[in-house]
N, C-alpha and C positions, 0 to 999 in steps of 0.2 A: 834900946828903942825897938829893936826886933824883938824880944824877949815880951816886952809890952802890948805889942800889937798882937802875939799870937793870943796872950791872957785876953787880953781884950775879945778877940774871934772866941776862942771860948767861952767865955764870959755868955756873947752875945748867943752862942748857940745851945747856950745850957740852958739859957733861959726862954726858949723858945719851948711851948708845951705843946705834945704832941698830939694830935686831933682823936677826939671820943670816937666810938663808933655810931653813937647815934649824929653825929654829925657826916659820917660818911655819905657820900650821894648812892643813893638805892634804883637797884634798877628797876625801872616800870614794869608792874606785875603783866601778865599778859590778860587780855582783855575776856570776859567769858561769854564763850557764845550763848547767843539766847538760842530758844525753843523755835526753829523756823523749821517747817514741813518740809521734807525731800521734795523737789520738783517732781522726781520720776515717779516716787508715790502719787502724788496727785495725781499726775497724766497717765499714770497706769486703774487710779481710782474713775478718772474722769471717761477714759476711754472704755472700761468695761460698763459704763453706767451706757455707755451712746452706743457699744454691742447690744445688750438686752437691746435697747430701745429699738435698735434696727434689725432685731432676731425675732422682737415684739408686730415691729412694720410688716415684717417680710410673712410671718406668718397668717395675723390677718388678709394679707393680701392673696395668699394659699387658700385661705378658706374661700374667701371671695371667687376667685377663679373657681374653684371647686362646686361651689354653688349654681356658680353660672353654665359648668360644663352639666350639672344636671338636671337646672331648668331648662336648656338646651337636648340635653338626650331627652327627657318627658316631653318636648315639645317635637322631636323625632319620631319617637314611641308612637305616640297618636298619631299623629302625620302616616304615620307607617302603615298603621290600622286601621286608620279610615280607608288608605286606599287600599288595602288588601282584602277588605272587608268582602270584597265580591268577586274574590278572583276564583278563577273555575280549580276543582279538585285535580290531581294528575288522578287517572284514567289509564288503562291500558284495552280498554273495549272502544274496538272499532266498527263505523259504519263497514257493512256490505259496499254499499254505492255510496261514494263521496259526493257526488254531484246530487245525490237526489234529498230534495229538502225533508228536514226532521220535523214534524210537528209533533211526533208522540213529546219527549221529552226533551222540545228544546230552551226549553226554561233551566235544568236541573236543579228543579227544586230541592231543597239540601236545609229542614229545620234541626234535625237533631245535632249538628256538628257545628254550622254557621253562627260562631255567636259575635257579636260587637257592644262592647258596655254594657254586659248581661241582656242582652236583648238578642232572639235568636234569629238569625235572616232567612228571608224563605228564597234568596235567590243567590246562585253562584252561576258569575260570566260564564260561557263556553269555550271550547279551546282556540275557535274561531273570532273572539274579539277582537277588535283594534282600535286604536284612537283616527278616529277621519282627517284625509287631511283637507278637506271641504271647511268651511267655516259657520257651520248650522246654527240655525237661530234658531230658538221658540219666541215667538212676539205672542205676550199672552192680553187677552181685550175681555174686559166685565161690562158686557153693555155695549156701548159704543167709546168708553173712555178703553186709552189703553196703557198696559202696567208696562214697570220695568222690563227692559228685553233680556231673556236668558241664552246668554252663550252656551251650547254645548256641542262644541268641536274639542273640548281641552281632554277628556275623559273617554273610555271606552264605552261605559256605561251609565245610565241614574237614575236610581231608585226615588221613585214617587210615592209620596204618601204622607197621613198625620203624624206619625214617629220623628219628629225634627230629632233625634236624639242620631239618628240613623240615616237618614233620607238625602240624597241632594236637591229635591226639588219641593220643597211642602206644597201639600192640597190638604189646607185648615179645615176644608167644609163638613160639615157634620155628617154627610153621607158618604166620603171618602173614607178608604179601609186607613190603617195603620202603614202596611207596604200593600198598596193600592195596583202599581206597574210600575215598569221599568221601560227607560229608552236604551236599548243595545245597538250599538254598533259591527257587523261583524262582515271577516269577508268571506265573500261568497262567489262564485261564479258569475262572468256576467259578457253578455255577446254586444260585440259592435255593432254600428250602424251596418260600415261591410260585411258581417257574418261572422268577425273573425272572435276567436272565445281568450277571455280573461280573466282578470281577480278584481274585483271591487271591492270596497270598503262604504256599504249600503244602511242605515238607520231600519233600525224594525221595532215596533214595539208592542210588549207584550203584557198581557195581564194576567196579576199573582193571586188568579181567583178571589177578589174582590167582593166585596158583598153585595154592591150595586154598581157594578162592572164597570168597564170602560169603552168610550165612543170612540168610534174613528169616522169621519163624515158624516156623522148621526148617526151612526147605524153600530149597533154594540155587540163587538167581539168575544170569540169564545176566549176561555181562560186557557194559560197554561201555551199559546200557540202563539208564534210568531207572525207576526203582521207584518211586509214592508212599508217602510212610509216613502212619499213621498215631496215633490215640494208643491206648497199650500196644503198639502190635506191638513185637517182641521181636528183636535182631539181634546177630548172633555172626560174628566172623570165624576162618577156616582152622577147624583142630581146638580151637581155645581153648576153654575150660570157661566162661570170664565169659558175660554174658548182658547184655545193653544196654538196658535198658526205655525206652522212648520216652511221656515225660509231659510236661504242661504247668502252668501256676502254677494252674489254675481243675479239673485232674484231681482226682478221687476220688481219695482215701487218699493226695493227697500230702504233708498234714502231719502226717499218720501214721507216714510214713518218713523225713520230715526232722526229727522230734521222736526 
């Protein structure tokens, strides 16, 4: 019986057939990666594109500033030149007597050297100018109507005349010169009510030899010589009809006529 049973186990194990290899289980291949862009590529792509762009920003805005710093200076420039345009030459020639007034040359007239936007000025301030600190008016009247009122307390001096290229005050009229006169301001000696002597800062004005001169009270001034003005005298250039009243912020009836 034993002898049976082992034939049998045999039997049963012999005829058991052994598994092929294509039957074997295979292991899963590994999967292949597709074509995906490096992240850091890209955001090293993408950031150099937003560099330019902000190297692109920052630069325009350079030029921008740049521009505006020399629309700026040209707007200096001129500023600068206008008001230099009349300032007296340094000097080293001195009066004798300070106190005693200058009529030979107190214009210093100055064409060969004074120029402003190719145009040559026939007048340079004195060493003596100042800006007042009075607040002068000129209230100018054509007739009986009257014009705009010109402030000139802001400036030491201003040049009158047809040249608007030049001038601060234009006189259009066809008998006025090119630089016609000038209102100077300058200081000067000047004695109290009690006697006692000081420094003023007094309006005078002058004419730059004109072709048909300039009035003061009606009555028409030599060229080249300092006139003092004072308040209401009355001044007219060439044939011109206007009328120039000379006032200040503390005159009688001046807000009479600025009302």
């Amino acid at each position: 019986a034993v002898v049976s049973t082992q034939s049998a186990i045999t039997a049963g194990s012999s005829g058991r057939s052994s598994p092929s290899p294509q039957s074997r289980t295979r292991k899963p291949s590994p999967k292949r990666r597709t074509s995906v862009p490096d992240r850091r590529s890209f955001n090293n792509s993408s950031r150099s594109h937003n560099s330019s762009a902000t190297r692109r920003e920052k630069r325009e805005e350079r030029e921008q500033e740049q521009r505006e710093h020399e629309r700026e200076d040209r707007k200096r420039r001129e500023k600068k030149q206008k008001r230099d345009k009349m300032k007296p030459e340094k000097t080293e020639k001195k009066q004798d007597d300070p106190t005693a007034p200058n009529y030979e040359k107190s214009g210093l007239l100055n064409e060969a050297q004074m120029t402003y936007k190719g145009i040559k000025i026939k007048y340079a301030e004195p060493h003596e100018a100042r800006i007042p600190k009075t607040k002068w008016r000129l209230y100018p009247f054509k007739g009986e109507d009257a014009l705009p009122t010109m402030y000139i307390h802001r400036n030491s001096g201003y040049l009158i005349g047809r040249e608007r290229k030049i001038v601060d005050i234009p006189a259009d009229h066809p008998s006025c010169s090119s630089q016609h006169a000038v209102i100077q301001f300058r200081l000067v000696d000047h004695v109290r009510q009690d006697g006692s002597e000081t420094k003023k800062v007094k309006p005078y004005l002058l004419d730059l030899e004109s072709t048909n001169g300039t009035f003061l009270n009606n009555e028409k001034i030599d060229p080249k010589r300092y006139y003092e003005l004072k308040e209401k005298d009355i001044i007219k250039f060439g044939f011109s009809t206007r009328e120039y009243v000379l006032l200040h912020e503390h005159s009688e009836g001046v807000a009479e006529i600025e009302n």
